[in-house]
C-alpha positions in Angstrom: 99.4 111.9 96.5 102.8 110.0 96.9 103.6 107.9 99.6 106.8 105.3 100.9 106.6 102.0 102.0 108.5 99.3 104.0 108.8 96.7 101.4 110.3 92.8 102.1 111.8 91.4 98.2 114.9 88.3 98.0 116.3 90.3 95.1 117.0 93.5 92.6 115.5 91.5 89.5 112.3 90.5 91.5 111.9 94.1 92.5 112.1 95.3 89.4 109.4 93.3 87.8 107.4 94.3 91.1 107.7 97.5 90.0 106.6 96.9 86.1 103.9 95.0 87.5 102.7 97.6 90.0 103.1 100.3 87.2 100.0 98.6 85.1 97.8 99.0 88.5 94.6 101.0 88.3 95.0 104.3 90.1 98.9 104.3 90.1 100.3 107.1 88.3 104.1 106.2 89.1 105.8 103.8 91.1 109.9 103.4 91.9 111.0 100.3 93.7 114.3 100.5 95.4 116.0 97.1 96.2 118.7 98.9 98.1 116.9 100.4 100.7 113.6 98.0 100.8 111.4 101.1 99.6 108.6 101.3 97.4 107.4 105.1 96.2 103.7 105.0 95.0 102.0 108.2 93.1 98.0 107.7 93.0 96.0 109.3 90.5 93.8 112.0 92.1 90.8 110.7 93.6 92.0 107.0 93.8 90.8 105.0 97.3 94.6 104.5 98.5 93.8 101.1 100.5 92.1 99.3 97.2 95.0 100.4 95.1 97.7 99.4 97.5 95.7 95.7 97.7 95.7 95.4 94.0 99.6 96.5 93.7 100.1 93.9 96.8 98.4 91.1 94.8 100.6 91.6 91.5 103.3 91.9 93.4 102.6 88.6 95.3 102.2 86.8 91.7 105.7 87.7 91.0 107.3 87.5 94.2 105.0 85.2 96.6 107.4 85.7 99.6 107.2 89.4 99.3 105.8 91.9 101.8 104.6 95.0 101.3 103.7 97.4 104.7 100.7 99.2 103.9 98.2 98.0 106.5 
């Protein structure tokens, strides 16, 4: 399953270590983070629980970034 979503980050380099970091989650297969258009693409693994794995992702993410948003709720 992939899905989009609306993402807040301050800048490309920050995005892209988001997206290192987000890569290394359990249940992610893939994950693309677009600076330019605020956008983050996430592919689960088949049968992974999409809210846990989106928490986990959002708490890397925050470690990096800890002004960064991430709409998944």
């Amino acid at each position: 399953m992939k899905k989009t979503y609306k993402i807040e980050v301050d800048c490309a380099n920050c995005a892209a270590k988001m997206e290192t970091a987000a890569k290394k989650v359990a249940g992610v297969k893939d994950v693309v983070v677009n600076y330019m258009t605020l956008k983050m693409k996430v592919e689960f693994e088949d049968g992974a629980d999409e809210k846990d794995v989106m928490e986990q992702i959002f708490k890397v993410c925050r470690k990096i970034e800890p002004d960064c948003e991430i709409y998944y709720k």
